[in-house]
C-alpha positions as CSV (number, residue, x, y, z in Angstrom):
1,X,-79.3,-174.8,69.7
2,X,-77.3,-175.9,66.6
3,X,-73.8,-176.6,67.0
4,X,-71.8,-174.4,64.5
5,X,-70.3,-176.2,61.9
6,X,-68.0,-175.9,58.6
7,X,-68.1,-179.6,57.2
8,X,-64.9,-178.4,54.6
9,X,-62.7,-175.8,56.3
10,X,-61.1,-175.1,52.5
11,X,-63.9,-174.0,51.4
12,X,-64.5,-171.1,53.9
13,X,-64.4,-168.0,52.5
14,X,-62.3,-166.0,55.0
15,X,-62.8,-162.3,56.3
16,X,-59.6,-159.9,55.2
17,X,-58.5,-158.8,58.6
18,X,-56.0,-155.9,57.3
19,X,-52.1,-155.9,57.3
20,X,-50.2,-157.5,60.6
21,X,-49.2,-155.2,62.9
22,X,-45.6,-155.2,64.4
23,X,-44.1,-156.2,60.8
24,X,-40.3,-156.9,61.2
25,X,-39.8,-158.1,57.6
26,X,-42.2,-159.1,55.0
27,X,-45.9,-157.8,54.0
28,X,-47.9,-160.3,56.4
29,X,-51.4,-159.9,55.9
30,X,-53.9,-161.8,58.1
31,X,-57.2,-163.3,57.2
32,X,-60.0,-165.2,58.6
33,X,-63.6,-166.3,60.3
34,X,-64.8,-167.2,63.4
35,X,-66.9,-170.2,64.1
36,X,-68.1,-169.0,67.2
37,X,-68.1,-166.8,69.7
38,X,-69.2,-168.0,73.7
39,X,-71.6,-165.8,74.6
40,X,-69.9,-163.8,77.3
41,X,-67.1,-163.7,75.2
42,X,-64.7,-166.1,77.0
43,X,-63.8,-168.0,74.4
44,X,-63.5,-168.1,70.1
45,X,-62.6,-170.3,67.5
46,X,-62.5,-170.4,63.5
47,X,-59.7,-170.2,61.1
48,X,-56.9,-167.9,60.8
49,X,-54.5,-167.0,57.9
50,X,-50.7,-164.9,57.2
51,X,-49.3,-164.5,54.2
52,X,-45.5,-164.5,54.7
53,X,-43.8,-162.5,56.7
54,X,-42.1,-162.0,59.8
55,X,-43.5,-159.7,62.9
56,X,-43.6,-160.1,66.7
57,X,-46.5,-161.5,68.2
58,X,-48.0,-161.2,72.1
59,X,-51.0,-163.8,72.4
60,X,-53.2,-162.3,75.0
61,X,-54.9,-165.5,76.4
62,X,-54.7,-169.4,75.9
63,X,-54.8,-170.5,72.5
64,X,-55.0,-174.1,71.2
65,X,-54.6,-174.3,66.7
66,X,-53.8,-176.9,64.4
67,X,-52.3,-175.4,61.0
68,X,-53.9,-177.0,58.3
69,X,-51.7,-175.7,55.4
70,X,-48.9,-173.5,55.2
71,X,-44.7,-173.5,56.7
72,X,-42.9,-171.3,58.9
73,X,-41.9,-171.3,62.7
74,X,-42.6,-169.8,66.2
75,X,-39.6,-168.6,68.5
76,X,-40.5,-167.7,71.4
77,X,-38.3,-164.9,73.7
78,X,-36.9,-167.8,75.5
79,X,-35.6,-169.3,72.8
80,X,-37.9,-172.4,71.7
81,X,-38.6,-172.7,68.3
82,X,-41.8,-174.2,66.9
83,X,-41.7,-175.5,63.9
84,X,-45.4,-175.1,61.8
85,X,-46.5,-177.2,58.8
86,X,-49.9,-179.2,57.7
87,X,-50.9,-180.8,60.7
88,X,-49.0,-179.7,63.5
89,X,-50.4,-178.5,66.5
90,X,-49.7,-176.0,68.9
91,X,-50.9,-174.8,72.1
92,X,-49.9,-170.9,73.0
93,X,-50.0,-170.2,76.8
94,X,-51.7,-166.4,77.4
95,X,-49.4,-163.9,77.3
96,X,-46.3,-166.1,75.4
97,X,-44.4,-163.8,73.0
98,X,-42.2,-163.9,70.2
99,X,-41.5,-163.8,66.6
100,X,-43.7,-165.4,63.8
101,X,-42.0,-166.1,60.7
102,X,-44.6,-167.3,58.2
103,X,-42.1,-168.8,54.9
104,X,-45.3,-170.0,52.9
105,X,-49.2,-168.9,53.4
106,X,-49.9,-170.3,57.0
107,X,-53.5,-171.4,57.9
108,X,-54.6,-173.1,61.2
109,X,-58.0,-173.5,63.0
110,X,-57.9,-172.1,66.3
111,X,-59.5,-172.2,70.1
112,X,-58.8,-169.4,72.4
113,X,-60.5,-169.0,75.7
């Protein structure tokens, strides 16, 4: 079995994934790939882009990312704001939910399980 690779994650062509959903201000428009999909399907990772934009997000299950380019912030309903940019990372309990506020293109690379 190979292990799945991309040895230059800017150079990934990425997937359009449609419009967000839950849009409070702002076109956000997502894109992206996945790496790799376990085979019972308990866990994904790839990349993951928004345009900006600001929507509410739910994150169904655990999810782990590292935003390689982009600026914004995460504020979650209990108040905690995350602050995104190049080389932060982030790790998203299931279930936490809140508001994304993408201010410039965001992209990250991303484990859920």
């Amino acid at each position: 079995m190979s292990t799945p690779t991309w040895p230059d994650t800017g150079t990934v062509p990425l997937e359009d994934w449609g419009p967000s959903k839950n849009v409070l201000d702002g076109s956000p428009h997502l894109s992206g790939r996945v790496l790799h999909v376990n085979p019972d399907g308990s866990s994904e990772c790839g990349i993951w882009s928004c345009t900006p934009g600001r929507r509410r997000v739910t994150i169904p299950s655990d999810e782990f990312c590292i935003f390689l380019s982009g600026r914004g912030r995460y504020v979650a309903d209990d108040g905690q704001e995350i602050v995104i940019a190049p080389g932060a990372a982030v790790f998203f309990k299931a279930g936490w939910t809140g508001i994304c506020h993408i201010t410039e293109t965001a992209t990250k690379a991303f484990m859920s399980r």
